[in-house]
Backbone as a printed PyTorch tensor [residue, N CA C, xyz], in Angstrom:
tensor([[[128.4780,  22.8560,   3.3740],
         [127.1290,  22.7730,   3.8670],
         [126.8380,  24.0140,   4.7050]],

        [[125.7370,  24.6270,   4.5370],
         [125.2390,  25.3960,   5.3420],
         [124.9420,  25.6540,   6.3770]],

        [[125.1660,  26.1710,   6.9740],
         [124.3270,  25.8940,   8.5710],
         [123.2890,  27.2630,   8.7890]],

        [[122.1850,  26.6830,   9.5560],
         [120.8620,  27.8210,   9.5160],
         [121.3160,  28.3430,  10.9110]],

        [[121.1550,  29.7240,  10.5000],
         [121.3800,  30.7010,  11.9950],
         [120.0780,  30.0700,  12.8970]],

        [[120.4440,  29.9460,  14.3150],
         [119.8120,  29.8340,  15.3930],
         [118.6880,  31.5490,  15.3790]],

        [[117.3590,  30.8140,  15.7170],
         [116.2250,  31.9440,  15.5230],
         [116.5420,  32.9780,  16.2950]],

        [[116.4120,  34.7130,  16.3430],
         [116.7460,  35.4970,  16.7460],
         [118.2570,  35.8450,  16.9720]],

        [[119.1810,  34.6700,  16.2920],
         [120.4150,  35.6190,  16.4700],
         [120.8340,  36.6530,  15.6820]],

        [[121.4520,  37.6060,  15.6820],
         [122.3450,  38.4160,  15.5030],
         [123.7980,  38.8470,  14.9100]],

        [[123.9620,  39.2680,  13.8400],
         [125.9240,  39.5100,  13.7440],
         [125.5910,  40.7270,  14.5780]],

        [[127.2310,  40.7000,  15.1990],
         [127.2400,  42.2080,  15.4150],
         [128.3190,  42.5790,  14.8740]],

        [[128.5600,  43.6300,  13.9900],
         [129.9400,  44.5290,  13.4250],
         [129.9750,  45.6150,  13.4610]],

        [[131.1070,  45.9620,  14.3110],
         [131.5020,  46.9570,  14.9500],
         [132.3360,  47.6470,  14.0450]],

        [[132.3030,  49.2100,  14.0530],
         [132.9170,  49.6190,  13.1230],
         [134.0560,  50.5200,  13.5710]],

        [[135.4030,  49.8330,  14.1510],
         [136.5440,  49.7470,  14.6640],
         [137.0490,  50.6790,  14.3060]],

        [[137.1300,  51.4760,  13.2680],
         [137.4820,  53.0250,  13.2490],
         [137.0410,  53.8070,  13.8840]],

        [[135.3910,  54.0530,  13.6660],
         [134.9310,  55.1490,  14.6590],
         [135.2760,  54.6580,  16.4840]],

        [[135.5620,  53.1980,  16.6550],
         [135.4180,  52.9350,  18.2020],
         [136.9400,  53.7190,  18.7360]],

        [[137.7930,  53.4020,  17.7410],
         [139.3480,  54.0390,  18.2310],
         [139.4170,  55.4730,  18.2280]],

        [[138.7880,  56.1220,  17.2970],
         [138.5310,  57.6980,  17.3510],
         [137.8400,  57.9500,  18.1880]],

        [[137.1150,  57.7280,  18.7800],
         [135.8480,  58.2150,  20.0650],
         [137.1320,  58.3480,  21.2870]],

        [[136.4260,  59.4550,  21.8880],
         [137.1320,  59.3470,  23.2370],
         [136.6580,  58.3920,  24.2810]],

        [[137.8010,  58.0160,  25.1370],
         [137.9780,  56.7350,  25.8020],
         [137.1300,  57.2900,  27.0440]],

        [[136.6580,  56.9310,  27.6530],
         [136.0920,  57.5690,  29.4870],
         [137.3270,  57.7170,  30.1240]],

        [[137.1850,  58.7000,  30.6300],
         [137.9130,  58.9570,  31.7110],
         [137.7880,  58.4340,  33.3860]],

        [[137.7750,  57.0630,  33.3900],
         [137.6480,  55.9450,  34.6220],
         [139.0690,  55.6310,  34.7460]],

        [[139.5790,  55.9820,  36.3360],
         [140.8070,  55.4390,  36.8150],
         [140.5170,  53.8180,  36.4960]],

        [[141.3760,  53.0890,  35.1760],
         [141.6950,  51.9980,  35.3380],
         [142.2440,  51.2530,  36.1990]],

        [[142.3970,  51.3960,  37.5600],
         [142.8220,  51.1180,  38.7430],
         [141.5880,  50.3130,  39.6550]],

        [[140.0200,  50.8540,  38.8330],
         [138.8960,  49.9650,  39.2980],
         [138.5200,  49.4120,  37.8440]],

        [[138.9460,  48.0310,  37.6050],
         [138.6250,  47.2300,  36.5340],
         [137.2670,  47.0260,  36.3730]],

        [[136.1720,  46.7950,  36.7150],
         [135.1120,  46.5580,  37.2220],
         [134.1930,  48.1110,  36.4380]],

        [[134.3810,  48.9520,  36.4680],
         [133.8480,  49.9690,  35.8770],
         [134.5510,  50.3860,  34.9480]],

        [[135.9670,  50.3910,  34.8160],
         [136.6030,  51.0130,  33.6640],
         [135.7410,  49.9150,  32.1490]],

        [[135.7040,  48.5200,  32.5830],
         [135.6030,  47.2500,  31.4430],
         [133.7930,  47.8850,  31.1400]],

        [[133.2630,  48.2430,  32.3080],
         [131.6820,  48.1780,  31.5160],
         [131.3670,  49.6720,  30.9250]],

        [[132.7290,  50.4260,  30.9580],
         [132.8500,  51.5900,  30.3000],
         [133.3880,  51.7290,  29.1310]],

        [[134.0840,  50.9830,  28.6890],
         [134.7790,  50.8360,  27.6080],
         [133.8420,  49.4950,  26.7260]],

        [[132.6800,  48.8700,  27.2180],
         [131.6890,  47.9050,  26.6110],
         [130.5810,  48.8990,  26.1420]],

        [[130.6480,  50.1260,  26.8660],
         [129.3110,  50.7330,  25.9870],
         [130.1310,  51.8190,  25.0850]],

        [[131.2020,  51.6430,  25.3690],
         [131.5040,  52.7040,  23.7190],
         [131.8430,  51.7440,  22.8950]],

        [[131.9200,  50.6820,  23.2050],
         [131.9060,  49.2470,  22.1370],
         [130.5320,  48.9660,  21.3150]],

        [[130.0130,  49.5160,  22.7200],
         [128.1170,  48.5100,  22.0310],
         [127.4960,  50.2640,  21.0120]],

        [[128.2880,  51.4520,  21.4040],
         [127.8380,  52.3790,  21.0730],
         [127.8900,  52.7930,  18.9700]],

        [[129.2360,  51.8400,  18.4180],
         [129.7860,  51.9590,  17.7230],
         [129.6030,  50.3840,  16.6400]],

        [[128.3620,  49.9530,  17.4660],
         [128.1660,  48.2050,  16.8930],
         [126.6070,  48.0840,  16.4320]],

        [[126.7320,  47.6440,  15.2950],
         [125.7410,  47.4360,  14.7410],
         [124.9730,  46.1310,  14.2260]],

        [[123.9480,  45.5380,  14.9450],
         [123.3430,  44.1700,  14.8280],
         [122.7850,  43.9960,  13.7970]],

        [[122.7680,  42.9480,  13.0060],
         [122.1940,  42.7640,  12.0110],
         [121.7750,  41.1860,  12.1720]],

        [[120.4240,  41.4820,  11.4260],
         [120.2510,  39.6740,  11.8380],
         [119.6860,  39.0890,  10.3690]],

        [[120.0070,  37.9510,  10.3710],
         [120.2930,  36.9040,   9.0420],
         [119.2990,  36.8120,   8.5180]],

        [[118.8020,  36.8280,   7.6310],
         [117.7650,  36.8030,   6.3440],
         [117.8120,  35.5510,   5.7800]],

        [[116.6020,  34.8930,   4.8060],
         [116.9210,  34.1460,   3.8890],
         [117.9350,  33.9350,   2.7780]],

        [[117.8960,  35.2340,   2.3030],
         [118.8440,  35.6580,   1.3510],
         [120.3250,  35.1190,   1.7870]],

        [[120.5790,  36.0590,   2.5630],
         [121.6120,  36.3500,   3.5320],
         [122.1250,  35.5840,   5.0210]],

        [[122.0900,  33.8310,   4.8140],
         [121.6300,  33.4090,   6.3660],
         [123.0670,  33.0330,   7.0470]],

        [[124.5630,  34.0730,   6.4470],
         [125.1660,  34.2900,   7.6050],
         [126.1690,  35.4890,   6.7470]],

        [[126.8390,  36.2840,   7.4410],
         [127.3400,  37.0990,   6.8930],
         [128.7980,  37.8320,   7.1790]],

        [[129.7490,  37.8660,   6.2520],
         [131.1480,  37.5300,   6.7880],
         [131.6100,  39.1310,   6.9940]],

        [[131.7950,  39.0720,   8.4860],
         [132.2340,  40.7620,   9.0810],
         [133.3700,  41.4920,   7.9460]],

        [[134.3720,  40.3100,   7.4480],
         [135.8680,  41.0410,   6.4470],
         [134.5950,  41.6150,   5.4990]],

        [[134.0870,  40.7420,   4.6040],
         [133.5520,  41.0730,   3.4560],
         [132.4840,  42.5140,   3.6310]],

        [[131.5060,  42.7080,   4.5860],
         [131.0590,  43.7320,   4.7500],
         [131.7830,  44.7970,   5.2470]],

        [[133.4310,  44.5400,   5.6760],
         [134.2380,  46.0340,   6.0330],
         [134.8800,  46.3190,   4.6220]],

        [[135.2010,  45.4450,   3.5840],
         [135.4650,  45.5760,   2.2030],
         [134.1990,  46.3170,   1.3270]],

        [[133.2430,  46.3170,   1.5020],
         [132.3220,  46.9380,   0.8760],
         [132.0570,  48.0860,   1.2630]],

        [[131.9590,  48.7140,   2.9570],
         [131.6140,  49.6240,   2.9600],
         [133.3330,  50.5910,   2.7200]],

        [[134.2700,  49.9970,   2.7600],
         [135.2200,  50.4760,   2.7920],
         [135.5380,  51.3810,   1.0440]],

        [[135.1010,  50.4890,  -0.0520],
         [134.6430,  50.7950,  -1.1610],
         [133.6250,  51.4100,  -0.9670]],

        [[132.4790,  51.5380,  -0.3860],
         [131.7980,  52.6430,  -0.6470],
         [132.0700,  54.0020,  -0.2680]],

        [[132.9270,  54.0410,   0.5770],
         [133.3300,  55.2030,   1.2320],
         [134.6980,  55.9520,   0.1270]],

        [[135.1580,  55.2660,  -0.4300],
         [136.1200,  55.2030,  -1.2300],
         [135.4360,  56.1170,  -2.6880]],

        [[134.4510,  55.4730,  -2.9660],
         [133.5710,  55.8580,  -4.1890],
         [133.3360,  57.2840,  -3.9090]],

        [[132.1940,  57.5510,  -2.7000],
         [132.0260,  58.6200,  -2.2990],
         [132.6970,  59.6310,  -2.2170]],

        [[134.0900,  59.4390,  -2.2650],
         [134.9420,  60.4810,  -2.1860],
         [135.4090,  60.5370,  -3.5180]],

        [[135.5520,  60.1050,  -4.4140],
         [135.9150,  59.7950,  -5.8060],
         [134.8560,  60.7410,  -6.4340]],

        [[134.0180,  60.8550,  -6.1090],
         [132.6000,  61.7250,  -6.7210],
         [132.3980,  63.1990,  -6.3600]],

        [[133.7010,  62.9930,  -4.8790],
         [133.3210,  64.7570,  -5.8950],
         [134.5180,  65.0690,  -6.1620]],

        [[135.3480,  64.3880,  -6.4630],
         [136.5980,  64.7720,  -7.1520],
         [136.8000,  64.0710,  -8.2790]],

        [[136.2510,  63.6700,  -9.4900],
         [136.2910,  62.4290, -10.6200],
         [137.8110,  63.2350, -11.1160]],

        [[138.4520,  63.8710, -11.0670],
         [139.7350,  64.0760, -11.5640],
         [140.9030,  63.2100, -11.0650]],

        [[140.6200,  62.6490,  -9.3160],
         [141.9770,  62.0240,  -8.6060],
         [141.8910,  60.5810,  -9.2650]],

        [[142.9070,  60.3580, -10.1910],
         [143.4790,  59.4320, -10.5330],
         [143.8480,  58.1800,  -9.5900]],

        [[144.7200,  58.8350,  -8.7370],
         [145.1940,  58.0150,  -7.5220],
         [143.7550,  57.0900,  -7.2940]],

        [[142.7170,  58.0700,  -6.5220],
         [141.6780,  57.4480,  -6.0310],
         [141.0510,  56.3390,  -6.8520]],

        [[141.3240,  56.6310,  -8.2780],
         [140.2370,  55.7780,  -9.0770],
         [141.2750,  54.3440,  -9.3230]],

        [[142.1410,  54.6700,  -8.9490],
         [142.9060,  53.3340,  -8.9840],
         [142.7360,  52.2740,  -8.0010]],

        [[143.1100,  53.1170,  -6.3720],
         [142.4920,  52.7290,  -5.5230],
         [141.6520,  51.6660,  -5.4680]],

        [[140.6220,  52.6930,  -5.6620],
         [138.9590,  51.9540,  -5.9480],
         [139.0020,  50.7560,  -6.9730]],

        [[139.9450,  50.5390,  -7.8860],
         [140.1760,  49.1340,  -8.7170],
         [140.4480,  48.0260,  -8.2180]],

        [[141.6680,  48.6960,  -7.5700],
         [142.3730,  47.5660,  -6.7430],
         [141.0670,  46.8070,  -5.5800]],

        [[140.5190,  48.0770,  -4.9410],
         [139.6540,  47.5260,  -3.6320],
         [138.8780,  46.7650,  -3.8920]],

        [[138.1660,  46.8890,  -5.9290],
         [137.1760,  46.2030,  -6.0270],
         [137.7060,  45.0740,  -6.3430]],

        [[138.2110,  44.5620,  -7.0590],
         [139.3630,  43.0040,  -6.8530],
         [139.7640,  42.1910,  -6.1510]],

        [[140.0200,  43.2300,  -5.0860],
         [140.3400,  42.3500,  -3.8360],
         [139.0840,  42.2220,  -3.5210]],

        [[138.0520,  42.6940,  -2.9800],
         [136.3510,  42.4370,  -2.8060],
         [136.3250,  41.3490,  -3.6340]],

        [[136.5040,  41.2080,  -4.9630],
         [136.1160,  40.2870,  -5.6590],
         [136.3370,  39.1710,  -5.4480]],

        [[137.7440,  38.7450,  -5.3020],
         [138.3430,  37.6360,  -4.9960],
         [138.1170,  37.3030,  -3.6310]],

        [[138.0900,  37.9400,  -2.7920],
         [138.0070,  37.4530,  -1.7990],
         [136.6050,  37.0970,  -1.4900]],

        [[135.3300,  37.5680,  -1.8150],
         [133.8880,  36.9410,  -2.1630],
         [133.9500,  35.6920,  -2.8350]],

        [[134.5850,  35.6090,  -4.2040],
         [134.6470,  34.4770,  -4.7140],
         [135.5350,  32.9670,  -3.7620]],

        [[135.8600,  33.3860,  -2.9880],
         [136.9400,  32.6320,  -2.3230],
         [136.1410,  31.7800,  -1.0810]],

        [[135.3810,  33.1510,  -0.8550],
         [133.8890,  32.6490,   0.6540],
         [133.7410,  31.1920,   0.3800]],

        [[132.9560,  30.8760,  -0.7510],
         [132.5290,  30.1090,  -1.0740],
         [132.6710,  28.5570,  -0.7340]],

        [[134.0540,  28.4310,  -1.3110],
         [134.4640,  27.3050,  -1.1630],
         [135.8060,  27.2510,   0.4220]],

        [[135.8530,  28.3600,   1.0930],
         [136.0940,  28.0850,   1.9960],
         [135.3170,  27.5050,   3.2500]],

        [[136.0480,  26.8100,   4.5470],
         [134.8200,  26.9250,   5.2940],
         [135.0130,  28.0470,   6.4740]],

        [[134.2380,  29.2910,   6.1190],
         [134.2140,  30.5390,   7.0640],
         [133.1670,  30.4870,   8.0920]],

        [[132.1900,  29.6420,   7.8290],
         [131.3410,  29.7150,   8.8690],
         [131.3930,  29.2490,   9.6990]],

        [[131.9940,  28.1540,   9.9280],
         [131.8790,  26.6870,  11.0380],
         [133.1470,  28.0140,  12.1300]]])
């Protein structure tokens, strides 16, 4: 069973690569209190809200890091259509995308 997102909420997915590559602030962690609301805006800096649609009325953070992860994958495949490696890659990634979409379904991920 479905459940309808509460009006005006929000996903937020953060895209945990770029947050670990960014440089950290330089706040003596010795004052917790500013180091934590320093390290929340290079969190909130690197996070992206998205809010639920009809279509779309909840949306699973794995499955959208599997897609863009394949798209990024593709992109690089294009300007090299010779790397083999890559195009295999990209098989495997889409499979696992696959199955694991098909799997959403009848799990319960939302509750």
């Amino acid at each position: 069973m479905w459940t309808q997102p509460r009006p005006g909420s929000r996903v937020a997915l953060t895209d945990w690569h770029c947050f670990r590559l960014s440089d950290l602030p330089t706040i003596d962690p010795s004052n917790p209190h500013d180091w934590l609301c320093a390290l929340m805006r290079n969190h909130d800096r690197h996070t992206k809200y998205v809010a639920p649609t009809d279509d779309t009325p909840l949306i699973d953070p794995h499955l959208v890091h599997l897609w863009d992860a394949g798209h990024s994958l593709i992109r690089r495949w294009r300007q090299n259509k010779a790397n083999r490696h890559l195009r295999h890659r990209i098989n495997i990634f889409t499979q696992e995308a696959q199955s694991y979409a098909d799997q959403l379904p009848r799990s319960n991920w939302w509750n």
